[in-house]
Structure formats: structure tokens, C-alpha cells
BAVO-5779 format. One record per atom (N, C-alpha, C): x, y, z. Coordinates in pm, whole numbers, padded with zeros to 5 digits, always signed. Layout:
<rs>
XYZ
...
</rs>
This chain:
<rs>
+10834+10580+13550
+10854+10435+13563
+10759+10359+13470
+10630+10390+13474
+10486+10335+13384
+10579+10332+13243
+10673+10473+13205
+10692+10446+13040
+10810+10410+13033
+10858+10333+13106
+10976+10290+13099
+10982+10160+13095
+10868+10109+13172
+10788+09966+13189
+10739+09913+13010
+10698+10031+12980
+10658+09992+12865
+10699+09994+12725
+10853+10084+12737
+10947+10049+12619
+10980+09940+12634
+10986+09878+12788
+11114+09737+12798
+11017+09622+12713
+10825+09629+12748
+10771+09548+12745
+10775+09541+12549
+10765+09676+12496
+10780+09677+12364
+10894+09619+12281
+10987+09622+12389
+11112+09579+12345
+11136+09416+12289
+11059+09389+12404
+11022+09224+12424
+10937+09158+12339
+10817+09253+12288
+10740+09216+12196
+10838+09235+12098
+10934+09330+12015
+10948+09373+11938
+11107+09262+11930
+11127+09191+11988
+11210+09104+11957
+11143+09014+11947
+11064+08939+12043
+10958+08840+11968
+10946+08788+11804
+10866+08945+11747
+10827+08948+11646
+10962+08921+11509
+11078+09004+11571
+11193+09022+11500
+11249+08875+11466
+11193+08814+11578
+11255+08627+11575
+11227+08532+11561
+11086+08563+11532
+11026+08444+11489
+11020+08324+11401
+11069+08403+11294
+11078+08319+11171
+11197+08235+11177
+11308+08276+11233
+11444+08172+11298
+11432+08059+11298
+11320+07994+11406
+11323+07854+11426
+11310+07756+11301
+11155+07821+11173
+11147+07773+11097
+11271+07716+11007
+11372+07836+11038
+11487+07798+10960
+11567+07624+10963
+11528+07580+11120
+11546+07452+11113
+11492+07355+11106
+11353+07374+11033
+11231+07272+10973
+11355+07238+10869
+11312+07103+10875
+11398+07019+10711
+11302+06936+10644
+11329+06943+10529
+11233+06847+10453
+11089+06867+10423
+11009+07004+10492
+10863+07017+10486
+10915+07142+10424
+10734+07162+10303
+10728+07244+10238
+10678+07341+10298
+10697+07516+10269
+10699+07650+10316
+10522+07611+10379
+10446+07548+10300
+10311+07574+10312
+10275+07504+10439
+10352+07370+10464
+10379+07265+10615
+10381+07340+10683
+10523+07361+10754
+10551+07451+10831
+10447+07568+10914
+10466+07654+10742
+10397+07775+10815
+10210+07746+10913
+10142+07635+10855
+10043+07640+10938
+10030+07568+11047
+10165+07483+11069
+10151+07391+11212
+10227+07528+11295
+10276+07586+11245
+10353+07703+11333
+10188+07802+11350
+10150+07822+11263
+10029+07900+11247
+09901+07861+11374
+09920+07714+11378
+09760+07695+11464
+09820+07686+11645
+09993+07708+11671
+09988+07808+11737
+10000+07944+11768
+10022+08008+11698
+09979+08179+11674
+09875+08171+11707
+09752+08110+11597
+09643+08137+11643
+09550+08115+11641
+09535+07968+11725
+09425+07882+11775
+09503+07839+11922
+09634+07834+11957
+09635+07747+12061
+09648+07819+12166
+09765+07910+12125
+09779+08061+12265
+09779+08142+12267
+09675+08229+12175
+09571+08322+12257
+09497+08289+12332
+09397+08234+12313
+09322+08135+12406
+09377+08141+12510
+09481+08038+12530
+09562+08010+12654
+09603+08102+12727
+09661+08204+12679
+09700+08348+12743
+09574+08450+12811
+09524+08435+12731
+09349+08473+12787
+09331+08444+12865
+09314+08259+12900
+09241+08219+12979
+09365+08226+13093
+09477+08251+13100
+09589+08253+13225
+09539+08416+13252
+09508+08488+13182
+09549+08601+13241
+09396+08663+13269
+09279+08675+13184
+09145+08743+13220
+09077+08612+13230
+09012+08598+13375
+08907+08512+13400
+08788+08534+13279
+08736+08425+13265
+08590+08411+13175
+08555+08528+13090
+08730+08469+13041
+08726+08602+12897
+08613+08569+12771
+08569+08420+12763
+08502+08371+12618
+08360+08423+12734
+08328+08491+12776
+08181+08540+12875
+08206+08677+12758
+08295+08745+12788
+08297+08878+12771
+08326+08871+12579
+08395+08766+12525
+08328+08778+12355
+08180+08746+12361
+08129+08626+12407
+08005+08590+12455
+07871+08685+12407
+07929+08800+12480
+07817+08917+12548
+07903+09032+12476
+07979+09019+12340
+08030+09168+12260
+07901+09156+12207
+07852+09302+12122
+07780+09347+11997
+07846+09199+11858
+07752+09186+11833
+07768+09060+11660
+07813+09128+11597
+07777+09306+11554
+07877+09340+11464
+08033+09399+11497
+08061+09464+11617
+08169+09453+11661
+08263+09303+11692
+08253+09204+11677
+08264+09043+11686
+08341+09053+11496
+08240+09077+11433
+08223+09054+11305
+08354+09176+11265
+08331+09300+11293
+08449+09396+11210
+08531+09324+11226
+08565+09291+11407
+08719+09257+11416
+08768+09142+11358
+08712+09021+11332
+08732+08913+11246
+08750+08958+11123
+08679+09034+11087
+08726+09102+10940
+08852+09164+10914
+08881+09212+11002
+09017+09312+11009
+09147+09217+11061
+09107+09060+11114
+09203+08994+11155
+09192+08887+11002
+09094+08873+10936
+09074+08811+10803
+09198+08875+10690
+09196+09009+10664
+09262+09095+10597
+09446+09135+10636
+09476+09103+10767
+09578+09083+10858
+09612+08977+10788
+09520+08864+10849
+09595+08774+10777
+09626+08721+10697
+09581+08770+10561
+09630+08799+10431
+09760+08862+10436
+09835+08972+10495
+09928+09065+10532
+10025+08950+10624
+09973+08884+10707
+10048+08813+10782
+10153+08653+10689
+10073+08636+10578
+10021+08553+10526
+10167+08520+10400
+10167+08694+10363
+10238+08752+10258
+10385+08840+10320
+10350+08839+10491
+10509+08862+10557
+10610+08747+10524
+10539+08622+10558
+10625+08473+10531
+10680+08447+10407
+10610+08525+10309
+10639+08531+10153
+10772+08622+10147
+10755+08727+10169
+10793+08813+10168
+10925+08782+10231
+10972+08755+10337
+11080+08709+10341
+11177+08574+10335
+11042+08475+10276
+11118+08412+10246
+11197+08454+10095
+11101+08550+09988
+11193+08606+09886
+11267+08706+09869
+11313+08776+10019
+11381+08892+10019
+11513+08844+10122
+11467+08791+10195
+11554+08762+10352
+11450+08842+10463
+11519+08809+10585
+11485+08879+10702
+11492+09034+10688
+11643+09081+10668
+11639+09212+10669
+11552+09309+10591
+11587+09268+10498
+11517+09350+10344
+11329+09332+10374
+11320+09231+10372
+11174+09177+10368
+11091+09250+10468
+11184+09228+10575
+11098+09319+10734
+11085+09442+10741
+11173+09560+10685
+11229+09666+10669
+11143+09713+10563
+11090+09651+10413
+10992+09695+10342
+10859+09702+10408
+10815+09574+10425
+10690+09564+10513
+10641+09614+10628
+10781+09589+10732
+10709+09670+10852
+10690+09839+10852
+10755+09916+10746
+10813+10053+10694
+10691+10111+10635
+10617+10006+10523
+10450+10072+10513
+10347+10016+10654
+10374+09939+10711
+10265+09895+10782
+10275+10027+10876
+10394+10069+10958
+10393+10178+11020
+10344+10316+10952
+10370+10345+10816
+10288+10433+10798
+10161+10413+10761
+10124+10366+10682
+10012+10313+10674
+09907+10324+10862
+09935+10254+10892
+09910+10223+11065
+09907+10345+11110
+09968+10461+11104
+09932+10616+11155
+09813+10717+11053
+09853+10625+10933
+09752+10787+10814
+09601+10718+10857
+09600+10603+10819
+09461+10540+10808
+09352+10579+10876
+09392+10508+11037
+09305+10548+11125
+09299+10720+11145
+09364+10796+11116
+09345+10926+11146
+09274+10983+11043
+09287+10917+10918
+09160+10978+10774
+09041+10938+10867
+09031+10822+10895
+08912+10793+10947
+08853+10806+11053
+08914+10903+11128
+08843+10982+11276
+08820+11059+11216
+08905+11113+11068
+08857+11280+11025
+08723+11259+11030
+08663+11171+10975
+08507+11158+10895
+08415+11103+11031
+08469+10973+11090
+08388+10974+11177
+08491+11038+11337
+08444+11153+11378
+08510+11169+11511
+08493+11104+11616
+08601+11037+11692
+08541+11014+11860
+08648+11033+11988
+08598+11100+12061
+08689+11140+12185
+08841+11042+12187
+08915+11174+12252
+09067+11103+12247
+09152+11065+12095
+09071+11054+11985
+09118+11001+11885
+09189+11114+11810
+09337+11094+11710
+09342+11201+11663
+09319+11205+11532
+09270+11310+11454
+09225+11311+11313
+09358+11381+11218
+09348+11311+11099
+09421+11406+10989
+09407+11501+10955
+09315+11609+11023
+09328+11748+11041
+09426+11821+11168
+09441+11724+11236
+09500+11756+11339
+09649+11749+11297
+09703+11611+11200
+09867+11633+11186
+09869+11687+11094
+09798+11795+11014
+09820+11855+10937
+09827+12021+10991
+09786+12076+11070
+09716+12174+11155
+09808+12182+11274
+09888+12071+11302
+09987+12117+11437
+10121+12097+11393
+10205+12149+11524
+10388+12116+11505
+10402+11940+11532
+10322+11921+11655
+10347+11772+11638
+10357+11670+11515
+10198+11711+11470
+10111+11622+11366
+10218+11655+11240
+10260+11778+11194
+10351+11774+11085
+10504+11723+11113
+10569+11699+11231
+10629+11613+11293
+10633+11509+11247
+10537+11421+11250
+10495+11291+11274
+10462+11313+11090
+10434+11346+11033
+10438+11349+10861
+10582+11290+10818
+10638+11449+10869
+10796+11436+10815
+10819+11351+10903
+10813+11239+10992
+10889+11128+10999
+10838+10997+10871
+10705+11012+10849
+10643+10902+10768
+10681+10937+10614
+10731+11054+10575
+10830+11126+10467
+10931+11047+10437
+11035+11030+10582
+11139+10988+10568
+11108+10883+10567
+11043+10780+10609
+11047+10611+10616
+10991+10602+10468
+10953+10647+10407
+10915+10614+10268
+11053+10630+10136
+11154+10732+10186
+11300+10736+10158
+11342+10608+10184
+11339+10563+10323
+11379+10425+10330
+11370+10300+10302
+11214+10333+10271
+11192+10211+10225
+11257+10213+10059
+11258+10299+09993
+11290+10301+09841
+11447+10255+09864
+11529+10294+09924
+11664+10277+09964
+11702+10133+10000
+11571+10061+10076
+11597+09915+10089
+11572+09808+09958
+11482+09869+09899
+11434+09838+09749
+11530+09819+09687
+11620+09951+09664
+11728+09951+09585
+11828+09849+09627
+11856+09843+09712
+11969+09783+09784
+11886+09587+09732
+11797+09568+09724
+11745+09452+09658
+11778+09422+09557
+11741+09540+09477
+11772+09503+09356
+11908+09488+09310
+11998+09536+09338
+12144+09578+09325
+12223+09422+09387
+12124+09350+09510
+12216+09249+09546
+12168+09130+09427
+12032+09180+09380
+11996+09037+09258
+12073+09040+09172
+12136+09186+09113
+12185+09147+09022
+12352+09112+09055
+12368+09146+09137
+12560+09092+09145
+12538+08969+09174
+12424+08902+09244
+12466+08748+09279
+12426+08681+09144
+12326+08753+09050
+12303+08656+08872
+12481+08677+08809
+12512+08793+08868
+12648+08859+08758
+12791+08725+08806
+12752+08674+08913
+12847+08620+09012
+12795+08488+08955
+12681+08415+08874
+12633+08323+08872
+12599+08230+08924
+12510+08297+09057
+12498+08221+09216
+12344+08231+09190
+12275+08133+09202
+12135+08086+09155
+12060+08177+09279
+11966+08280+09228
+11866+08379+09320
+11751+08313+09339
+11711+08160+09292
+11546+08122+09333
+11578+07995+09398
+11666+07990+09483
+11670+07899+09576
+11821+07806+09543
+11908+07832+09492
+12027+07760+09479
+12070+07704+09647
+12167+07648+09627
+12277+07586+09750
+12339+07700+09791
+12355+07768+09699
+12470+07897+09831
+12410+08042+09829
+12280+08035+09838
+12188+08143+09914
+12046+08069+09951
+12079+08098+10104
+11991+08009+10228
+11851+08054+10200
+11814+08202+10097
+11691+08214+10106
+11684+08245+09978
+11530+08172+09949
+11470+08151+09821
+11480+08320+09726
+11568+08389+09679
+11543+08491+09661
+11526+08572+09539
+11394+08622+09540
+11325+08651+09441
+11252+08809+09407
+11352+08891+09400
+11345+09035+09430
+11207+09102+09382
+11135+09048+09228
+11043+09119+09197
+10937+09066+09242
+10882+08947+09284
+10767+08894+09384
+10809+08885+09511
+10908+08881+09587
+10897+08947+09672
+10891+09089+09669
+10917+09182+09648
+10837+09342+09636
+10707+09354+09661
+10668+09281+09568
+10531+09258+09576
+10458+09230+09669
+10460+09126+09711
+10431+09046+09809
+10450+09139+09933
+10583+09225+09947
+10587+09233+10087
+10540+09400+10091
+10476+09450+09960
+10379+09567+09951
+10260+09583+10004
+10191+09418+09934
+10069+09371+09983
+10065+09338+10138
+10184+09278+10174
+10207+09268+10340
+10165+09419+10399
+10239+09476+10365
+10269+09589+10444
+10145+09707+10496
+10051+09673+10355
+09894+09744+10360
+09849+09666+10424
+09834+09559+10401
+09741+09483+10488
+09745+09422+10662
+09871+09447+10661
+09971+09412+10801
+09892+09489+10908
+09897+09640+10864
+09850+09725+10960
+09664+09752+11015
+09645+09666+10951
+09482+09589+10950
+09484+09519+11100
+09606+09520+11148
+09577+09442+11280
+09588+09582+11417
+09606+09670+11416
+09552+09788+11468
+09446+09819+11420
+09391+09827+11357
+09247+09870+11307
+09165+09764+11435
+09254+09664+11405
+09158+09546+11477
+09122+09570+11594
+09277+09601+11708
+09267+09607+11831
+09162+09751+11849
+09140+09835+11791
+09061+09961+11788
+08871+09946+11792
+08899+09815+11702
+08751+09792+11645
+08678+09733+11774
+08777+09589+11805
+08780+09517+11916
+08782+09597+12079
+08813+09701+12079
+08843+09810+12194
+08748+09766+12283
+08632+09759+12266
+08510+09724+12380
+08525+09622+12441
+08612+09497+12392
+08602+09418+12494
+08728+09409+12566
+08844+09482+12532
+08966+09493+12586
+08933+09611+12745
+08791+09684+12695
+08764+09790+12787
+08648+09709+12944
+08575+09610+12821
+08511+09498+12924
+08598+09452+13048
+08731+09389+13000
+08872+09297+13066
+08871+09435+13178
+08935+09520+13107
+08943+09643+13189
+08855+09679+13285
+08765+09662+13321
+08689+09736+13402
+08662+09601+13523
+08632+09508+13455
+08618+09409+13567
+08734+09364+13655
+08885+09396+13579
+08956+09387+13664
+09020+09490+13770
+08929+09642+13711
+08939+09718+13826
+08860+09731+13912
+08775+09630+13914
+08661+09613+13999
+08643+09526+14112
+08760+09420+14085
+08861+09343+14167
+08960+09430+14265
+09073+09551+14157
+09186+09596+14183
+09163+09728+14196
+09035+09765+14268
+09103+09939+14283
+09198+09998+14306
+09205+10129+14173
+09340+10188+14222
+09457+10152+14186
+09434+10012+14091
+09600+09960+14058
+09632+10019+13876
+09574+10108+13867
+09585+10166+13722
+09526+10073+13655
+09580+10083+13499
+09468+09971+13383
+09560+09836+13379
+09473+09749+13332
+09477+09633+13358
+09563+09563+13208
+09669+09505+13276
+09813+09490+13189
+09771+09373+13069
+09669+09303+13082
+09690+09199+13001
+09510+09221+12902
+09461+09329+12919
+09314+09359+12878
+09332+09325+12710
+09450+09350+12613
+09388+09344+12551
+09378+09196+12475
+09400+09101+12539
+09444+08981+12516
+09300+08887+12478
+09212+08947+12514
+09051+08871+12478
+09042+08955+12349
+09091+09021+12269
+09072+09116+12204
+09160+09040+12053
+09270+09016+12093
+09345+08910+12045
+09252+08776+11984
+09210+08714+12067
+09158+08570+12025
+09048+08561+11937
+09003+08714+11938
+08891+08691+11762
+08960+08729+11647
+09044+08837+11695
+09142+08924+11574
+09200+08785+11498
+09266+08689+11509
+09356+08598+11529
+09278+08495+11481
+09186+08487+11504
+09032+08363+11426
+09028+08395+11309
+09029+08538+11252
+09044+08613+11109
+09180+08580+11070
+09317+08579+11120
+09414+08531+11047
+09408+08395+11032
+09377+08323+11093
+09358+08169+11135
+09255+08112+10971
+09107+08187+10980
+09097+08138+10861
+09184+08175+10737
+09209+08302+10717
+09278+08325+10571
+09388+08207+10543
+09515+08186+10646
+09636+08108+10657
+09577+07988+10615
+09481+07910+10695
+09463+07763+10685
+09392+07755+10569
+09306+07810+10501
+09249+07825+10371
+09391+07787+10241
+09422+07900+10282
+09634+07918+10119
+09629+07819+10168
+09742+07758+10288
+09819+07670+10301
+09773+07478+10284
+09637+07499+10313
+09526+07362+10231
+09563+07377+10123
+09519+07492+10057
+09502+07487+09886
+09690+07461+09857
+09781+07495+09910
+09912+07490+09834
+09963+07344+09893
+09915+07316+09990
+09932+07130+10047
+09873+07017+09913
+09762+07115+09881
+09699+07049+09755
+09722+07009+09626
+09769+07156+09592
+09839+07177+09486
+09969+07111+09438
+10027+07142+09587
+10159+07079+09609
+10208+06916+09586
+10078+06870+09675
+10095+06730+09705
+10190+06714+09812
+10174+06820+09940
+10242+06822+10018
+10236+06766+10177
+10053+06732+10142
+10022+06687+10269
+10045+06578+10377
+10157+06477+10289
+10260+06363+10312
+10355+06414+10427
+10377+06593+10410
+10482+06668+10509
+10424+06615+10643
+10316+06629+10682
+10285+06636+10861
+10337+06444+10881
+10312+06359+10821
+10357+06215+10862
+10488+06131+10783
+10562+06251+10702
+10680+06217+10638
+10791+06125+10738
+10805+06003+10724
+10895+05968+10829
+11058+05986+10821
+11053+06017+10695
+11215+06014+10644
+11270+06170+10689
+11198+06253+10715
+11197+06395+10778
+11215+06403+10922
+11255+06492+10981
+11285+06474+11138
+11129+06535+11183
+11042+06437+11223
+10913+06487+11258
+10899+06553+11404
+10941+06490+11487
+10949+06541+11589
+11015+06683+11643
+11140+06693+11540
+11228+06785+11541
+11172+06953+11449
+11053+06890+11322
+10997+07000+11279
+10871+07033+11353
+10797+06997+11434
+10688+07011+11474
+10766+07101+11604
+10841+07047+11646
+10866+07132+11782
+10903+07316+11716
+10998+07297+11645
+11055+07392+11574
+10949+07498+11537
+10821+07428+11470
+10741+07491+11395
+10605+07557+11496
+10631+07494+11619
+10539+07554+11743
+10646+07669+11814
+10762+07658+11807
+10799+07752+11851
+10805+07892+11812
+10835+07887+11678
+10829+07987+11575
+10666+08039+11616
+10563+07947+11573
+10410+08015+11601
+10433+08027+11739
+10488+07989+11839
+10435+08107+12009
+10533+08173+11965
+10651+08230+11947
+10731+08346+11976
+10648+08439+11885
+10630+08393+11774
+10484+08503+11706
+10416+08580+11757
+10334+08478+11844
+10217+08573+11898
+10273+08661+12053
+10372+08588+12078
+10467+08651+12211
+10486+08848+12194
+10467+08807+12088
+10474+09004+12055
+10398+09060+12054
+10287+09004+12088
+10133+09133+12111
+10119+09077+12222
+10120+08984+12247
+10090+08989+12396
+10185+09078+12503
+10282+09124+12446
+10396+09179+12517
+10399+09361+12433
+10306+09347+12374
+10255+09490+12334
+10122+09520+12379
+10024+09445+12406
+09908+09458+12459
+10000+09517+12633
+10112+09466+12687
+10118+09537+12807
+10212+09654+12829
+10259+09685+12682
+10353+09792+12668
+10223+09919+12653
+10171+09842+12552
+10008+09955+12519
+09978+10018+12659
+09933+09912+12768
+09844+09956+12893
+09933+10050+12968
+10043+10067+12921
+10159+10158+12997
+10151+10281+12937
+10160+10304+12806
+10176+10370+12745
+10078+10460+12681
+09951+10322+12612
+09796+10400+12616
+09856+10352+12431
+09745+10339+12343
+09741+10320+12244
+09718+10406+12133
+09813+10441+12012
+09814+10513+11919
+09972+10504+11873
+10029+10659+11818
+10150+10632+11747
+10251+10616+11820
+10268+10610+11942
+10387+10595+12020
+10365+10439+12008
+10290+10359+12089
+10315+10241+12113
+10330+10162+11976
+10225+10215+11875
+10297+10128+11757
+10405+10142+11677
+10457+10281+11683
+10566+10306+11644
+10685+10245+11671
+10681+10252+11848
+10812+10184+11945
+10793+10000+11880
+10734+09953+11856
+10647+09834+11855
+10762+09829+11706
+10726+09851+11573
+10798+09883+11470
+10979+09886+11510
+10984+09964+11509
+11124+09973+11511
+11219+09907+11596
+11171+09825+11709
+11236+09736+11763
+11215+09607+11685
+11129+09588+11638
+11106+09455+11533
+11214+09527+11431
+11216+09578+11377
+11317+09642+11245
+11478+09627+11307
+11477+09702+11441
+11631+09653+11471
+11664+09474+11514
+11553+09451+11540
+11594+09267+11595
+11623+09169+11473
+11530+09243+11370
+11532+09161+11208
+11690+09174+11187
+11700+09312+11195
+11845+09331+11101
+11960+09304+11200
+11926+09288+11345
+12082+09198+11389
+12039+09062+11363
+11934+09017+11309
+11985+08826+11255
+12023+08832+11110
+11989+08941+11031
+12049+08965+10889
+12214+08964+10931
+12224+09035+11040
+12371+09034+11041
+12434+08918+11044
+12382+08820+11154
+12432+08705+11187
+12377+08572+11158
+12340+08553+11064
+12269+08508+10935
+12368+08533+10822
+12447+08660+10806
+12472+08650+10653
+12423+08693+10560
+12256+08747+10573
+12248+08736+10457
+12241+08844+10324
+12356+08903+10388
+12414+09023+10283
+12548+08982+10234
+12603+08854+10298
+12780+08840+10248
+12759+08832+10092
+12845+08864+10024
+12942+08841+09923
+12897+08947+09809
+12807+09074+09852
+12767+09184+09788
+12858+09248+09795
+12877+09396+09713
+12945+09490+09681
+12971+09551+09794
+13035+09658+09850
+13037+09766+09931
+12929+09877+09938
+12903+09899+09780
+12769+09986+09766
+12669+09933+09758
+12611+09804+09780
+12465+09743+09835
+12481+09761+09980
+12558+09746+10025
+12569+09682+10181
+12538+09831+10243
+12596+09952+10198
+12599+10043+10239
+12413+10129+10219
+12390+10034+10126
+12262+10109+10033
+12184+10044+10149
+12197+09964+10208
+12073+09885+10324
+12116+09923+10398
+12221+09969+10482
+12236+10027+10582
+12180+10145+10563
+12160+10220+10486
+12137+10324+10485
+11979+10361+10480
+11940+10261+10406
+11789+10211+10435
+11716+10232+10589
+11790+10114+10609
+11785+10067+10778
+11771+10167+10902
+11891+10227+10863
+11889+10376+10941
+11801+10473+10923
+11759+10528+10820
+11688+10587+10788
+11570+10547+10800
+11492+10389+10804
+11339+10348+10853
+11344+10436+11030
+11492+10383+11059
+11505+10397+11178
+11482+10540+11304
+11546+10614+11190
+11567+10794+11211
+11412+10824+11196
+11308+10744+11068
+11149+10790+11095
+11092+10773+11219
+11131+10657+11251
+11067+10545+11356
+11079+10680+11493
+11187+10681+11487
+11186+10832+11588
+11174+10929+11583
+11162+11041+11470
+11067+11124+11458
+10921+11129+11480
+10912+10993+11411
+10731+11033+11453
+10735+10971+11599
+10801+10942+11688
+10820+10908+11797
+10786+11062+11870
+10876+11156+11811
+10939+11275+11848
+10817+11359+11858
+10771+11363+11748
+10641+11405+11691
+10540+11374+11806
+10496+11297+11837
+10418+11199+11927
+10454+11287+12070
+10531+11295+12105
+10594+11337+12236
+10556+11474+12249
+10556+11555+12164
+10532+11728+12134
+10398+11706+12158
+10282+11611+12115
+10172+11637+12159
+10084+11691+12306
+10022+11795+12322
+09966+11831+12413
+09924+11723+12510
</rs>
């Protein structure tokens, strides 16, 4: 029941995350750089906090009383996130939903399994598993050959990019933002962009890892309340609100400087714009954001943290992206052999996503 509790809860995060960017779609009149940080300062300034403070009593006691340099990694690792977080918004705004999510979230998941396990090799600590270990077992080489195959996929979604840029130039349908393609699309910076996402994305597990002590603080005081009721569903949510201070500065830093640049800062009091109508829009988009770790922080406590939960975490964001690609559009008027080339992508992130699932499961 516990892991069944906690696919549904992953599920929930993992549509969250898959949907976020939607609402923005009906901001009008404000520039990408608007938007994204009034959506941004709720991600993350308004409800973490808030979720914190609903769910762990005198959680700012327990940052309060962390170690300064444990305080400090995890801001660092939510600094570098949000660079990754920063360059997801890029990223699909020059690829689309499907393509964009499917590159990015495809390294962040591997990435997100090799990393931390190079780095137990060197420094060891209980429970953790090292890259001697998936090299050395049936599981651990399991869990390879699934991160094998998602790297197939991701090249397969690539392709399938490139192949739709060029039939819509061949078709003479404008790729950097025309009237009859809804997204700005720009195949060789977005690549880019959603490369740099994808390394840096997975900087936000590093985080919750770094941050662990005070998610273990939450934890203990609330079994100290709750004997006996297993671990405590919402622990890692104080854990959240520094990680999230590190995306918070990187975001509001760009999006000043491109308000600047822009001459865009007229967007937040534009009256000829539906103000009321983008601000709501643009808070919704930032909570359904953060709605996905908070709804993985309680899939985690079910499940316990490493490659299962971030894996499951992944690939439900990957399938939620690509049913709004569906219903969105934004593959119509391509060939048969692009359409097929991203499906095939898709599936195949997908077929990793469960191997190293599979992999994961074989473990002792």
C-alpha cells in the first residue's frame, strides 16, 4: 500500500510539473522575461514557505539551527538549479513542450543517477549507492543499460527537431516566432539551452541530499509527536525553502537584467494588457510548479529516496508533457517520418525510465 501511495503521489507531482508551463500560455502582451518571474516569486518565495509553515511547525527554527555550511551547499545547488530551471523555460519555449521536456528531463535523469553515485564512490556514506556498485552488480548494470537507452532517445528526439525545422522553413512557415507556430521555435539554441537545462536541472537532487539534515530534523520531531506512524510525509518541505532561495536568486537576477535590456518593465503596470488576467495566470503556472516536489517530497517518504523515486518522478513529467504536445498541436503539419521519429524518441526515454526502474527493483 506505502508504494502504491507513492506512485499515485509521484504521479501528481509528475503532472504538476508536466503542466505547468500551460497557464503561461495565456499571459498576453508581457514579455517571456515578465511572466516568467511573477510566476517565479511564486515557485519560490511565496509557497514553499507557505507549505512549510502548513505542514512542519517552526520549520524557519530548524533552518535557524542547520550547520552555515550545509545552509550554504544547498543554496548553492538550488543557485545552479536554477540556472537549469531558468534554461527549462528557454528551452521550451524554443523547442515546444514535447521535444524540450523529453531532451532535458532525459539528461537530468541520467545525469541525476551517475553523479551522485561517482560521488559516494569517493566519499562513502551508509545506505548510499556508489558507481562501483552499478558497475559490479545485475541491478547496477540494469540501471546503466536503461541510462544507455535514454541517451538513444534523447538523440532520436533531437532528430525529430531537426527534421520538423526544416519542413516547416521548406513549407515557408516562419520557425522564430511567426503567426502559425504558437512556439517561438528555434532548434539550434534551443538544443542548447535545453543541454545546459538538463545538467544543471539535476542539481536539485544533489540539493535535497545536501539539505537531508534538516528534512531528517522535520523527521524526527514529528515522530516525536507521532510514534509509530512511519516517516513523516511532508519532511522534506523545509528542505525546499532554501533549495528554492538559490533558484529565486539566479531567475530574478536574468529576468531584471532582460526587463532591462528589454525595456520591459512597463509589462507588470501595462494597462492596455489584461493585468489582472496575466498575473493570475502567471501565479498559477508558479504554484503548479512547485506542486511537484511537494508531491514528490511525499512520494519520496513512501518510497525512500534515490533512483526509483526520481526516476518514477521523470517519466510521469515526460508522459504529461507529451499528452499536451498532443493536444496542443504542436507536431501538426510535419511529415509522417518526424512524427514517428518523436514518438519513437518518447517511447524509448520511456522504455529507459523503466528499466532503470527495473534495475532499481532487483536491488537487494
Amino acid at each position: 500500500m506505502q508504494v502504491i501511495l507513492g506512485i499515485i503521489y509521484h504521479f501528481i507531482g509528475g503532472f504538476a510539473s508536466g503542466s505547468f508551463y500551460i497557464p503561461y500560455k495565456k499571459v498576453k502582451g508581457w514579455a517571456w522575461e515578465s511572466y516568467w518571474i511573477v510566476g517565479g516569486l511564486f515557485s519560490w518565495l511565496i509557497v514553499p514557505p507557505l507549505a512549510a509553515y502548513l505542514t512542519i511547525p517552526n520549520f524557519s527554527e530548524i533552518i535557524k539551527h542547520t550547520n552555515g555550511t550545509t545552509i550554504g551547499i544547498t543554496y548553492l545547488f538550488g543557485v545552479l538549479w536554477g540556472i537549469g530551471g531558468l534554461t527549462y523555460g528557454l528551452g521550451v519555449r524554443y523547442l515546444g513542450v514535447s521535444l524540450g521536456s523529453s531532451i532535458i528531463l532525459g539528461l537530468t535523469m541520467v545525469l541525476g543517477a551517475l553523479i551522485p553515485s561517482i560521488y559516494y564512490q569517493f566519499s562513502p556514506k551508509a545506505g548510499k549507492d556508489t558507481f562501483g556498485m552499478l558497475v559490479s552488480t545485475n541491478w547496477g548494470l540494469t540501471v546503466l543499460a536503461g541510462l544507455a537507452v535514454c541517451i538513444i532517445g534523447i538523440i532520436l528526439c533531437g532528430s525529430a527537431g531537426s527534421l520538423k525545422e526544416k519542413e516547416l522553413k521548406t513549407a515557408g512557415i516562419d520557425t522564430h516566432g511567426g503567426a502559425e507556430v504558437k512556439t517561438e521555435y528555434k532548434f539550434g539554441l534551443g538544443l542548447l539551452v535545453a543541454i545546459i537545462s538538463g545538467v544543471l536541472s539535476a542539481c536539485f537532487n544533489f540539493g535535497i541530499e545536501s539539505g537531508k539534515s534538516m528534512a531528517e530534523t522535520a523527521n524526527e520531531l514529528w515522530k516525536n509527536v507521532n510514534p509509530g506512524q512511519g516517516e513523516f510525509l511532508y519532511q522534506n518541505n523545509v528542505t525546499y525553502v532554501v533549495i528554492l532561495w538559490g533558484g529565486l536568486t539566479t531567475n530574478f537576477i536574468w529576468c531584471m537584467l532582460l526587463n532591462a535590456r528589454n525595456k520591459t518593465f512597463g509589462d507588470y503596470t501595462d494597462k492596455k494588457t489584461p493585468l489582472l488576467r496575466n498575473y493570475i495566470f502567471s501565479a498559477l503556472a508558479g504554484t503548479t510548479w512547485f506542486l511537484q516536489f511537494f508531491f514528490y517530497g511525499m512520494g519520496e517518504s513512501k518510497m525512500g529516496n534515490g533512483p526509483s523515486s526520481w526516476i518514477l518522478h521523470m517519466a510521469f513529467i515526460i508522459l504529461v508533457a507529451n499528452m499536451w504536445c498532443v493536444i496542443l498541436m504542436e507536431w501538426k503539419g510535419v511529415s509522417s517520418k518526424t512524427k514517428v521519429t518523436i514518438t519513437a524518441g518518447i517511447i524509448t526515454i520511456i522504455i529507459a525510465v523503466l528499466l532503470v526502474g527495473y534495475g532499481n527493483s532487483l536491488k537487494p
